[in-house]
C-alpha positions as CSV (number, residue, x, y, z in Angstrom):
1,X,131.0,34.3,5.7
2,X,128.1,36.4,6.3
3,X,125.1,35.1,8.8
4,X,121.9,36.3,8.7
5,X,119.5,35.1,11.0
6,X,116.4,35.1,9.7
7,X,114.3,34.4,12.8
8,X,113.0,36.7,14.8
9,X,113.3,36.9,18.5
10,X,110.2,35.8,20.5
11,X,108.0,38.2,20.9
12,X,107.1,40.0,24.5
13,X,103.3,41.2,24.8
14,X,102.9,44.6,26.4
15,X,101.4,44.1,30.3
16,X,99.5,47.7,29.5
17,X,101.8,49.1,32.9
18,X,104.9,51.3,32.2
19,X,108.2,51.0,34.3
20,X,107.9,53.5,36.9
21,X,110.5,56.3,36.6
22,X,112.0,58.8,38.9
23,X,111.6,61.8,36.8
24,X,108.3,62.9,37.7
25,X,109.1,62.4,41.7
26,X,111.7,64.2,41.7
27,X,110.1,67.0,39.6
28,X,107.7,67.5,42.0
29,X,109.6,67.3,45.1
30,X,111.9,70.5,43.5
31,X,109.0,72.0,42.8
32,X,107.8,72.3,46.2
33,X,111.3,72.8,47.4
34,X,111.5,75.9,45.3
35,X,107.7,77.2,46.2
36,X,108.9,76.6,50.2
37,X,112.2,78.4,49.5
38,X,109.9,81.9,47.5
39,X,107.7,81.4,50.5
40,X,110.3,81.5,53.1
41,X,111.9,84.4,51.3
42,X,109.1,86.2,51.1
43,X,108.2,86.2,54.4
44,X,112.2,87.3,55.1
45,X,111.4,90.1,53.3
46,X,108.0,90.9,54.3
47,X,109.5,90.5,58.1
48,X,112.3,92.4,57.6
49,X,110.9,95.2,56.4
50,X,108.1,95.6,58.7
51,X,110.9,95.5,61.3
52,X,112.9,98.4,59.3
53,X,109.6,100.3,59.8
54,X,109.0,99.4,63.6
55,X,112.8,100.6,64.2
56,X,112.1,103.7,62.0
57,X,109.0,104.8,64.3
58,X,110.9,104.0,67.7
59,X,113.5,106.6,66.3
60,X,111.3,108.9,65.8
61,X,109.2,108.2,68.9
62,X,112.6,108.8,70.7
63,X,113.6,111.8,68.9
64,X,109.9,113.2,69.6
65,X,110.7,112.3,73.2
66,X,113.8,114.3,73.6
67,X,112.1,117.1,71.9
68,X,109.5,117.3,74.4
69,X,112.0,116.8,77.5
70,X,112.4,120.5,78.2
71,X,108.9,121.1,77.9
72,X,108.2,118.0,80.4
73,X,110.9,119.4,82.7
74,X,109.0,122.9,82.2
75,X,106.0,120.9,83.2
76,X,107.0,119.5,86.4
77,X,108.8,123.2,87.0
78,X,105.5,124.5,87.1
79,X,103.4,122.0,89.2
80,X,105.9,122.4,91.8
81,X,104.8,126.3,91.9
82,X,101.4,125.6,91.5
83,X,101.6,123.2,94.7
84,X,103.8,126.0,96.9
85,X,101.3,128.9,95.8
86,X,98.4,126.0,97.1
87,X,100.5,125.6,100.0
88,X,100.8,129.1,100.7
89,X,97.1,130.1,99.9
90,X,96.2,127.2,102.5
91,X,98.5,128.7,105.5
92,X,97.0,132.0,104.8
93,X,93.7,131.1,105.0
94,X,94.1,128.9,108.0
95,X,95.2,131.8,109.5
96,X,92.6,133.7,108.6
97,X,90.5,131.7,110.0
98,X,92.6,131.2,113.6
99,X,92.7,134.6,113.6
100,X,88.9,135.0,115.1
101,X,89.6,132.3,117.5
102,X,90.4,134.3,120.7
103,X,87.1,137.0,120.2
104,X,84.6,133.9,119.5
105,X,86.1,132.0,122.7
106,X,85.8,134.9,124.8
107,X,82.4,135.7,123.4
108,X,81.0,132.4,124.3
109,X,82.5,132.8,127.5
110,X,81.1,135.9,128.3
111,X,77.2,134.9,126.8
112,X,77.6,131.6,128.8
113,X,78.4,133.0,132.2
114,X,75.6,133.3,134.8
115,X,74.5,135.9,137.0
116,X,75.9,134.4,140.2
117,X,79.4,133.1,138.7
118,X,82.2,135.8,137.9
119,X,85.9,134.5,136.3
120,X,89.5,135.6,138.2
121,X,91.9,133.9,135.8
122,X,91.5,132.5,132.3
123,X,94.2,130.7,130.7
124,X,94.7,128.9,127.4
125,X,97.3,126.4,126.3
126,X,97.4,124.9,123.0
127,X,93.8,123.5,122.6
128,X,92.9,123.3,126.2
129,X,92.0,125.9,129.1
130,X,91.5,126.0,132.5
131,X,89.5,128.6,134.3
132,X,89.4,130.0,137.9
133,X,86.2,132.0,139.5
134,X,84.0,132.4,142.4
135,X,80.1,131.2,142.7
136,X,77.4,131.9,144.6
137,X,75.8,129.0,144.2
138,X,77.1,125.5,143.2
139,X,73.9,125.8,140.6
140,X,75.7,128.9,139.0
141,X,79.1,126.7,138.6
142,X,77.0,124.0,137.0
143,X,75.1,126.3,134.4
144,X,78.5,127.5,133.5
145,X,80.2,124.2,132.6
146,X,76.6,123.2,130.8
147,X,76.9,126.7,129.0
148,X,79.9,126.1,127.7
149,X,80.0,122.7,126.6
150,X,77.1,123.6,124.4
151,X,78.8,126.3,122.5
152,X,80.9,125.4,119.5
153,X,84.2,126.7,120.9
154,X,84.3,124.4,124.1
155,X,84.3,120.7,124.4
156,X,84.5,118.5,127.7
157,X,84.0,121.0,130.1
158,X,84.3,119.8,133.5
159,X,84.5,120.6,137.0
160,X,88.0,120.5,138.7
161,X,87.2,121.7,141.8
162,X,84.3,123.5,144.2
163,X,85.2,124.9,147.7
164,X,83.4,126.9,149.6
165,X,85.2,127.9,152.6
166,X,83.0,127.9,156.3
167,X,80.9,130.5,156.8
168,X,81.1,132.1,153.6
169,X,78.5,132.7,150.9
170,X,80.6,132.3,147.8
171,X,82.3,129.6,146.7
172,X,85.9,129.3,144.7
173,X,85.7,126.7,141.6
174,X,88.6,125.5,139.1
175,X,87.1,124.2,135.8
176,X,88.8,123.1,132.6
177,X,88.4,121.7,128.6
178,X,89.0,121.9,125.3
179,X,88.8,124.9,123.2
180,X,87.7,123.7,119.9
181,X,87.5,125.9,115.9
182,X,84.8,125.2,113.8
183,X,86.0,127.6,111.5
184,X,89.4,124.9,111.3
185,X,89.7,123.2,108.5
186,X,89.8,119.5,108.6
187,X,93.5,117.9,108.5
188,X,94.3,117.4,104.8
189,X,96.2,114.1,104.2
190,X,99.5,114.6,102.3
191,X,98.9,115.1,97.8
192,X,100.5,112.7,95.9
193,X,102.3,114.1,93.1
194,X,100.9,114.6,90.0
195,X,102.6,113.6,86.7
């Protein structure tokens, strides 16, 4: 026998909410997987080849480098000339300027000598002298040390000695100093090199 039930089932009124599903979430959430995976890619790339550049330019750089290396070493060939022919051209004219020394000292040392005071022996060592004479008069010795110590060739003149043995008119003096060169050049400090 057939049944038919004519009822029908109780009926369920609609709450106006739908049942939340997991579709859309999960839509999303790939979505912004897939937009962080382009992004990450993209800046793979964009990293990778700016480093693929950067390696391209330091070959070059080094390749320029090496190219340039003889000329550098031509360079520094040619400063080291430069700095002898300096070297030279500074000896020379220090001795050119040396070379006057003797005539101005003894020039000075003739203008600065006074009527009463005459020289026996003149010697000069290095940058210092010593000098040996007779004077009439201590006065004569003293103008002769003042003299000289205002010239520009003599520095710290001074008296050594003065005797004047009894019962004689002339007296026998020893002086000595420096004998300077304003003509020197001043002491140069060492050059650093140049590169």
């Amino acid at each position: 026998m057939i049944e038919v039930n004519l009822i029908s089932p109780p009926r369920v009124e609609p709450t106006g909410r739908a049942e939340p599903t997991a579709l859309p979430g999960l839509v999303g959430g790939l979505l912004v997987l897939a937009l962080g995976l382009v992004g990450l890619a993209y800046a793979y790339l964009t990293l990778s080849n700016r480093l693929q550049d950067l390696g391209r330019q330091t070959a070059e750089a080094q390749a320029k480098l090496e190219s340039l290396k003889p000329v550098l070493n031509k360079v520094g060939e040619l400063q080291q000339r430069k700095d002898a022919v300096e070297r030279r051209f500074q000896a020379i004219d220090a001795l050119a300027r040396s070379r006057t020394l003797p005539g101005h000292v003894l020039m000075d040392l003739a203008r600065s000598m006074p009527e009463l005071a005459w020289l026996s022996r003149f010697s000069a060592t290095g940058g210092s002298f010593v000098a040996e004479g007779f004077a009439r008069q201590e006065r004569a010795l003293t103008d002769l040390v003042n003299n000289l110590n205002r010239t520009d060739y003599f520095e710290n003149v001074r008296i050594v000695s003065w005797e004047v043995p009894p019962g004689q008119e002339t007296g026998k003096f020893v002086i000595n100093g420096v004998i300077t060169n304003p003509l020197a050049l001043p002491a140069e400090t060492p050059s650093t090199p140049r590169r």
